[in-house]
C-alpha positions as CSV (number, residue, x, y, z in Angstrom):
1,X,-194.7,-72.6,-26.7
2,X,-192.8,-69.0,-26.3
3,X,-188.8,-69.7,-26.2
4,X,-188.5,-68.9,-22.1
5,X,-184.9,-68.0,-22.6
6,X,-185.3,-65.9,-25.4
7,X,-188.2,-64.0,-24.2
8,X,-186.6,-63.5,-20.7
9,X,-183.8,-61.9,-22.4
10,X,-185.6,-60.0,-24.5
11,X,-188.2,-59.0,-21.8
12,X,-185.0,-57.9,-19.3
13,X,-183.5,-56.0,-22.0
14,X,-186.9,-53.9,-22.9
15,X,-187.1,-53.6,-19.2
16,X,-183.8,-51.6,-18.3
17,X,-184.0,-49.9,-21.9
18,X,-187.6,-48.4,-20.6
19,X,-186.5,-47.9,-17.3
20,X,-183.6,-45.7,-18.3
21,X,-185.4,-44.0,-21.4
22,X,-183.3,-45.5,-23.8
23,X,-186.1,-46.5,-26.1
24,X,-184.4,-46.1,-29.2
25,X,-182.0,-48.7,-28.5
26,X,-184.5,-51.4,-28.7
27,X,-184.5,-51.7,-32.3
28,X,-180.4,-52.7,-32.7
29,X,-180.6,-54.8,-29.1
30,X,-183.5,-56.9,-29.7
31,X,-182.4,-58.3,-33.1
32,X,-179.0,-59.2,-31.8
33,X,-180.4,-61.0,-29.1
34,X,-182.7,-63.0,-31.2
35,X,-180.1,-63.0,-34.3
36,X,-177.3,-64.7,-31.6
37,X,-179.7,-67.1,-30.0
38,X,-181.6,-68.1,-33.4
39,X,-177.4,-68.9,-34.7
40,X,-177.2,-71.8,-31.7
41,X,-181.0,-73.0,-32.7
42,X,-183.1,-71.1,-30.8
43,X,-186.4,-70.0,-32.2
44,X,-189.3,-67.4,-31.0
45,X,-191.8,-70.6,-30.6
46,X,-190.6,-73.9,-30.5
47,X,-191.9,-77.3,-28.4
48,X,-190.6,-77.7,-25.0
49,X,-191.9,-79.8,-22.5
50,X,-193.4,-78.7,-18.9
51,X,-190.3,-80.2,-17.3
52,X,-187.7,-78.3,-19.1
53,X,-190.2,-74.9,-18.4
54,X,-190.0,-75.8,-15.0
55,X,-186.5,-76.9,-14.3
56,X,-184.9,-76.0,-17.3
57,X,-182.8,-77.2,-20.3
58,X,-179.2,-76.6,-21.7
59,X,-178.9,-73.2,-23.7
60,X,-176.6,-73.9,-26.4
61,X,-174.8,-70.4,-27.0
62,X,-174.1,-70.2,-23.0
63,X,-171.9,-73.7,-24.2
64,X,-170.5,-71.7,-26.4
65,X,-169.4,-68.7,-24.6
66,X,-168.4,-71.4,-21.8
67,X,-165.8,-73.2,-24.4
68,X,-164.3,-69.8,-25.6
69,X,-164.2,-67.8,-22.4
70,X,-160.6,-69.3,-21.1
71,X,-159.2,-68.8,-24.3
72,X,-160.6,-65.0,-24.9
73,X,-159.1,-64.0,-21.8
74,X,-156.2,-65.8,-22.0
75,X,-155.3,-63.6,-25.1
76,X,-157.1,-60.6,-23.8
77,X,-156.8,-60.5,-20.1
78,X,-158.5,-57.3,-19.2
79,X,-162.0,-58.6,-20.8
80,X,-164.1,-59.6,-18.0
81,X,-165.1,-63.1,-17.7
82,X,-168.8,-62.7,-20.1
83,X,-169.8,-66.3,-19.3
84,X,-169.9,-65.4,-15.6
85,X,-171.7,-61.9,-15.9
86,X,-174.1,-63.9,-17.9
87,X,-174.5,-66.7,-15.9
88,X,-175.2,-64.4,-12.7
89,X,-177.4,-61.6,-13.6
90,X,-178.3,-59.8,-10.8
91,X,-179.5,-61.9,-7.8
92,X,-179.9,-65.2,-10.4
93,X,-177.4,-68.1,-10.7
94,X,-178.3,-69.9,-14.4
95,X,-177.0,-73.3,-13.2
96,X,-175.6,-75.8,-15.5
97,X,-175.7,-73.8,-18.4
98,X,-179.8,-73.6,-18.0
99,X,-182.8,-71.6,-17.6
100,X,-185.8,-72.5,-15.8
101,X,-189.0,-71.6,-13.0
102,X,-188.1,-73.1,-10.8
103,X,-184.3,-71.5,-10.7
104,X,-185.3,-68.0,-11.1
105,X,-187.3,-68.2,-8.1
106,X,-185.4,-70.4,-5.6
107,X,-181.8,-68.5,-6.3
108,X,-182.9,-65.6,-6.1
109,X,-182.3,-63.8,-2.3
110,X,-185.3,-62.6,-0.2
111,X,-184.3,-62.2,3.5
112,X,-182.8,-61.6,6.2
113,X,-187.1,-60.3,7.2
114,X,-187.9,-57.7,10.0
115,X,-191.5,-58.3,11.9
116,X,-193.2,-56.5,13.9
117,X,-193.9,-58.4,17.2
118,X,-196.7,-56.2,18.7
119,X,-199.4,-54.1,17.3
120,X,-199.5,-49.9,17.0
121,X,-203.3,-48.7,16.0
122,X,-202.7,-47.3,13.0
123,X,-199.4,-47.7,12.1
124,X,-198.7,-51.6,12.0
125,X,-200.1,-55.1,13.1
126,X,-198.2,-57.9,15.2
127,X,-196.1,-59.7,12.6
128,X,-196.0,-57.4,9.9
129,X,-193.7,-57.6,7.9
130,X,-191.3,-54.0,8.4
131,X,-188.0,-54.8,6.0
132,X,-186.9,-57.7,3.7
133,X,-183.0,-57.4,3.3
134,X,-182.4,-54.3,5.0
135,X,-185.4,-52.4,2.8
136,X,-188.7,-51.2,4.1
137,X,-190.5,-50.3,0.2
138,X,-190.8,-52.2,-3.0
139,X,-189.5,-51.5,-6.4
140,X,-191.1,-49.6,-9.0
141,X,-194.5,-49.1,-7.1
142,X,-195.9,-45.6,-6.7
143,X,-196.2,-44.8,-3.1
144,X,-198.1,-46.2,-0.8
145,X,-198.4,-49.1,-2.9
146,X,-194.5,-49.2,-2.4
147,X,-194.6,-49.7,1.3
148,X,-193.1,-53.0,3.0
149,X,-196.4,-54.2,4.5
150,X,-198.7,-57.3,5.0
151,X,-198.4,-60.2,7.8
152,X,-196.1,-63.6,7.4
153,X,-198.9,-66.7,6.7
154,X,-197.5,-68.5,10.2
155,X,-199.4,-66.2,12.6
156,X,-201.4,-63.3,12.5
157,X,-201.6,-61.8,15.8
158,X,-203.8,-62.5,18.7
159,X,-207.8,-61.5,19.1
160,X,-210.1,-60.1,15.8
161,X,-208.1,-60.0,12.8
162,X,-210.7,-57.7,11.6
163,X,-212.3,-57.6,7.8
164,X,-209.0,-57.2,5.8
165,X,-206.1,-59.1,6.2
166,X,-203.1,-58.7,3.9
167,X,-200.7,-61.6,3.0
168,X,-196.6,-60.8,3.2
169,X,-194.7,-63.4,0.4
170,X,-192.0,-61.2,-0.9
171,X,-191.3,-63.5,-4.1
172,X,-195.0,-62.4,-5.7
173,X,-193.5,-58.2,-5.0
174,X,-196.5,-57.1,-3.6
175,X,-199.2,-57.8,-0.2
176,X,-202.2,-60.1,-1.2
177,X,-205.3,-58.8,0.0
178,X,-207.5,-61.2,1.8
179,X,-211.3,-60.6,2.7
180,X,-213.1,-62.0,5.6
181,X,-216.2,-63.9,4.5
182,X,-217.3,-65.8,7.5
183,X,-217.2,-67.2,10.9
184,X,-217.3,-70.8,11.6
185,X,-216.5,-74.2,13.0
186,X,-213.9,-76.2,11.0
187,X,-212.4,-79.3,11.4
188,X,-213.2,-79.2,15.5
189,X,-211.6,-75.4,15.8
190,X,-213.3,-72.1,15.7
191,X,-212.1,-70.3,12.7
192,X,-212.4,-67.2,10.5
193,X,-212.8,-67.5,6.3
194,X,-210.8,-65.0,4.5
195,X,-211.1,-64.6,0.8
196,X,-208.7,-63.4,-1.8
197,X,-210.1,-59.8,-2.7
198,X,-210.4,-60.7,-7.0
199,X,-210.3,-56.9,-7.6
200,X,-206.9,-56.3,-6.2
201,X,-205.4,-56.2,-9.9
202,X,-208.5,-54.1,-11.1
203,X,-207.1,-50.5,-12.0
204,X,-210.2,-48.8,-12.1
205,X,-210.4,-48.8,-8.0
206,X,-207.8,-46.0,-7.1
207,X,-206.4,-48.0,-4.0
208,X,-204.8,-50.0,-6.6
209,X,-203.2,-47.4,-9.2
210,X,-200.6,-47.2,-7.9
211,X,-199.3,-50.4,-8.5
212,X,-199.0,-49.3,-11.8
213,X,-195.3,-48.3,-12.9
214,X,-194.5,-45.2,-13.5
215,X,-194.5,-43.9,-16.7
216,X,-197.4,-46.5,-17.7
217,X,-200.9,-46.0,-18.2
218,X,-203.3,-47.7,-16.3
219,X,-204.9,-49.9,-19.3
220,X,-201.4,-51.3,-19.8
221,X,-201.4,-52.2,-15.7
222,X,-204.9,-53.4,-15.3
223,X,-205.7,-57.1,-14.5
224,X,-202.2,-58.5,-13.7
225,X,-199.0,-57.4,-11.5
226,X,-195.8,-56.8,-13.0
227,X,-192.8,-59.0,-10.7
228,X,-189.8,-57.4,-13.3
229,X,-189.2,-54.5,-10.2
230,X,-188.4,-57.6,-7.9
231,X,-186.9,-59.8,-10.6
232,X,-184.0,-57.7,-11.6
233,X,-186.0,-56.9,-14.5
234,X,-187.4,-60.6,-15.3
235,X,-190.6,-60.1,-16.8
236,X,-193.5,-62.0,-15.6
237,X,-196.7,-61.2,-14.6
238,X,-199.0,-62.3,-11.7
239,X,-202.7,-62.8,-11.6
240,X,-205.0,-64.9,-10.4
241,X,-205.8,-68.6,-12.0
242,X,-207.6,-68.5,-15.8
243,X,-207.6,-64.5,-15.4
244,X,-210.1,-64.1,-12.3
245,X,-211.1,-61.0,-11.7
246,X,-209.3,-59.6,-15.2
247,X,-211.8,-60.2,-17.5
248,X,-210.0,-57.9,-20.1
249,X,-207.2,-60.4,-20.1
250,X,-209.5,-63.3,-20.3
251,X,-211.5,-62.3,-23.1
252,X,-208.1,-62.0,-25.5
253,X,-207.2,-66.4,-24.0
254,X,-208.9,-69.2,-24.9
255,X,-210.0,-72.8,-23.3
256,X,-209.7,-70.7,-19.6
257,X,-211.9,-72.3,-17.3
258,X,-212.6,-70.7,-13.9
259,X,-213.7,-72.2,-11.2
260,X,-213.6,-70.2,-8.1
261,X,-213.6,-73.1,-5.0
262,X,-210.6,-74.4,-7.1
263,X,-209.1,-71.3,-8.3
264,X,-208.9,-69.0,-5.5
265,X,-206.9,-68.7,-2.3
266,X,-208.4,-69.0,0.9
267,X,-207.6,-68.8,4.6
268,X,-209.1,-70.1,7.6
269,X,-207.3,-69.0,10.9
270,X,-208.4,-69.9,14.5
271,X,-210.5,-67.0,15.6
272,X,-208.5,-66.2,19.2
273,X,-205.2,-66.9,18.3
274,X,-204.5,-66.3,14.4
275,X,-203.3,-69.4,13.9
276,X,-203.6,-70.6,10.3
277,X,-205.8,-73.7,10.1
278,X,-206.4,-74.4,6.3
279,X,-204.7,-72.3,3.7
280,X,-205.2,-72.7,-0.6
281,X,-203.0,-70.0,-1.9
282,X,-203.3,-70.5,-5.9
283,X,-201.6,-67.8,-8.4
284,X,-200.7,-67.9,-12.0
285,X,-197.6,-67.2,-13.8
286,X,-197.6,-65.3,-17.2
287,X,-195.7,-63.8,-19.9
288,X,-196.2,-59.9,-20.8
289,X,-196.0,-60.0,-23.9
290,X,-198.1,-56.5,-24.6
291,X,-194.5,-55.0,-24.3
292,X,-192.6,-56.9,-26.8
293,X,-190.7,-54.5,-29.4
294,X,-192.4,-54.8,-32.9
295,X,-189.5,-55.7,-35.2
296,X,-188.6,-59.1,-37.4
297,X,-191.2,-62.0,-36.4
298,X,-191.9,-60.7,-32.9
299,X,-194.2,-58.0,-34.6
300,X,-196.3,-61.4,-35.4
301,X,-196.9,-62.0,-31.8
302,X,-200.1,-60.6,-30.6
303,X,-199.8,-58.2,-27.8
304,X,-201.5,-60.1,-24.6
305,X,-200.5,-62.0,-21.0
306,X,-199.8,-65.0,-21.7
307,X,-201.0,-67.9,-19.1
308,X,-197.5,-69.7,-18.4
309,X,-199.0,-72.2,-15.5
310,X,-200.8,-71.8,-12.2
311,X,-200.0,-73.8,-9.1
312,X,-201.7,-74.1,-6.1
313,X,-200.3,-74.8,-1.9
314,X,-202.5,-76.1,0.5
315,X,-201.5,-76.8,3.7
316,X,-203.5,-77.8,7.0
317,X,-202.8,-77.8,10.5
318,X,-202.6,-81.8,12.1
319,X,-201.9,-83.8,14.4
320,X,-201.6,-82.7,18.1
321,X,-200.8,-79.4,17.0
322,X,-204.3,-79.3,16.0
323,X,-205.4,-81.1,19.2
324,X,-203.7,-78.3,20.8
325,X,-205.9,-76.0,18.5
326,X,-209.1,-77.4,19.3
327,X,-208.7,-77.4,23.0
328,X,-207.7,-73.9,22.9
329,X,-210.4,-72.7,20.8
330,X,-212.8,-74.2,23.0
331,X,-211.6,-73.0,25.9
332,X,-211.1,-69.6,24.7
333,X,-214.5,-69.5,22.8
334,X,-216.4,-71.1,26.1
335,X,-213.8,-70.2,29.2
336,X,-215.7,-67.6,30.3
337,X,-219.1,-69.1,30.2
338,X,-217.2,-71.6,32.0
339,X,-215.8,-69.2,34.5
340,X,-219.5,-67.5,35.0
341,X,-220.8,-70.9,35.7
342,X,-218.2,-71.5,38.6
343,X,-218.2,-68.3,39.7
344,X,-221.8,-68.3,40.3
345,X,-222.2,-71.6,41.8
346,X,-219.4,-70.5,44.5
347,X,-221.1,-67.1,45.1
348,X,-224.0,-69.3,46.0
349,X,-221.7,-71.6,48.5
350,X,-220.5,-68.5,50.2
351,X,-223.9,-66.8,50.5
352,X,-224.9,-70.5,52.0
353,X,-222.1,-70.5,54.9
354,X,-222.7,-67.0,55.4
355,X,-226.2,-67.3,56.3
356,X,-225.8,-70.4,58.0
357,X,-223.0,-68.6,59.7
358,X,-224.2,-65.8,60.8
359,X,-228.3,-66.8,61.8
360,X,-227.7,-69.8,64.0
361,X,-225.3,-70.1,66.6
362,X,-224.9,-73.6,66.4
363,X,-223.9,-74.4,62.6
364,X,-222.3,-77.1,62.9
365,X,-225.1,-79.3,65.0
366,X,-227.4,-78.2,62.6
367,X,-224.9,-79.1,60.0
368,X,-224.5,-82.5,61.4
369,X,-228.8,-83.0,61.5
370,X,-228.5,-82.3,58.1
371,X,-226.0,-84.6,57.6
372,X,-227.8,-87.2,59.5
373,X,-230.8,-86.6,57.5
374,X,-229.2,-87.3,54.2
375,X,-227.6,-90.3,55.6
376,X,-231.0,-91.4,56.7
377,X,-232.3,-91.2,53.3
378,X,-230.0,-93.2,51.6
379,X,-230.5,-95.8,54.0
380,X,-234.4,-95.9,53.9
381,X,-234.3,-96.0,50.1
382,X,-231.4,-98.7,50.3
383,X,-233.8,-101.0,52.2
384,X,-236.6,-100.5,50.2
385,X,-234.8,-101.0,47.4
386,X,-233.8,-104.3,49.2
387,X,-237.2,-105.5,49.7
């Protein structure tokens, strides 16, 4: 297994080198880092175990810069205290002396969010996303791929959501695009099927070029989207489960195994309201290694994306929240059959009276025969039935 510290270092420093054209300086930082790390037992591979990828482990030369911080500064007090520019790069917070997942994405900040909460033809949709902490573009991306954009997965506005719908989660740096496949009952509600769109990392299809960073060509951006623009320069890469839809990056991993009704990410929303009824959202996490500098025994790493892990969410709606659901859809999906149907059947009463009304002067006695005659009826049969 890849060193996650190591590389992540690495990985951040090739990032910020690149992004300020300091290229040259990639061959003195990168075998410092890995000549400091390798000192406290840190190697390019070594075994670790999904938990300590996921929630990390102890990294032996932050200990060490821990135990001689006080003293360093005691003696020097104008150094700044390293452990704690370390430790808190950026938005991150390496707790305990550790790296992991599952850190890198809960500390880092993503709000305060700005919505839309009504919809302009042309310009936006009814919760769309407008902002994420006071910034309406992403990162990195070439415009218009850089615009804020896509709708939060609680609601998606009322009526047709139309053939494309595109999925706001600010932690994956860019919208998910979701197809609409088909139109259907499910579970008791009337809903709509939307598909994740496989070719959204394709960079053949000009819509999605400009995802590519600048200053890249499109071979090095096609089949995966780089995070490092939202991750302070954290490299990892996005795609979807065992390479979907990026065949050129599955053909260079083995073992991958695709299955499409488990790997891909689907939505169901009631049809009237846009109210999420079943969602599967699965992603995978990977390394870029294709950018690695090519000096000491990273040169022996082969240039690919890495699979790290894939998860999958599913959520559904229940109890009477989905009562609620199914009487709604019905009502929406049927009301105005229903309201034909009564509408009709009055028009009928009223043409009744009218006539009734309005071609005998005496209504009401020849309501009352009628009357009579009905009661009559039921009393004949009653006897019989007696008999």
């Amino acid at each position: 297994m890849m060193n996650i510290p190591i590389m992540a270092t690495i990985l951040v420093a090739y990032h910020w080198i690149e992004y300020y054209h300091f290229r040259f300086l990639t061959t003195i930082i990168s075998p410092i880092i890995a000549n400091f790390m390798r000192l406290f037992g840190e190697t390019i591979v070594q075994r670790e175990t999904i938990d300590q990828i996921l929630f990390g482990r102890t990294i032996n030369a932050l200990n060490f810069l821990q135990s001689i911080n006080g003293f360093v500064r005691t003696l020097i007090p104008i150094i700044p205290d390293f452990h704690e520019m370390i430790s808190n790069f950026g938005d991150f917070h390496l707790l305990n002396n550790s790296f992991s997942l599952i850190d890198l994405i809960a500390s880092k900040e993503f709000g305060p969010f700005e919505y839309y909460r009504y919809d302009k033809i042309g310009h936006h949709r009814m919760h769309q996303a407008k902002t994420a902490m006071g910034k309406s573009y992403f990162d990195f991306f070439q415009e218009p791929c850089n615009q804020m954009g896509g709708q939060d997965i609680q609601f998606f506005g009322i009526k047709d959501q139309g053939e494309w719908n595109e999925l706001f989660l600010q932690p994956f740096c860019r919208r998910l695009p979701f197809h609409r496949k088909s139109k259907e009952w499910i579970r008791g509600v009337s809903g709509v099927k939307y598909e994740i769109w496989t070719d959204m990392f394709n960079m053949s299809i000009v819509e999605n070029q400009c995802y590519c960073f600048s200053g890249r060509s499109l071979n090095d951006c096609d089949g995966y989207s780089d995070c490092s623009g939202t991750y302070a320069g954290v490299a990892f890469a996005l795609t979807l489960p065992h390479f979907i839809g990026s065949p050129g990056l599955a053909k260079k991993i083995y073992g991958l195994r695709p299955n499409p009704d488990k790997h891909l990410s689907i939505m169901w929303l009631e049809q009237y309201l846009g109210i999420p009824i079943d969602v599967q959202l699965a992603l995978q996490f990977n390394w870029p290694l294709h950018h690695l500098p090519s000096i000491g025994s990273l040169s022996n790493i082969r240039r690919c994306i890495l699979p790290l892990g894939w998860f999958k969410g599913h959520g559904r709606s229940f109890g009477i929240l989905h009562v609620g659901l199914m009487i709604l859809s019905f009502l929406l999906k049927y009301g105005q059959l229903l309201l034909a149907i009564i509408s009709a059947l009055m028009a009928i009463m009223c043409i009744i009276m009218h006539y009734y009304q309005h071609h005998n002067d005496d209504f009401e006695r020849n309501l009352d025969k009628i009357m009579k005659m009905f009661d009559f009826y039921l009393e004949k049969n009653s006897k019989y039935q007696y008999i």
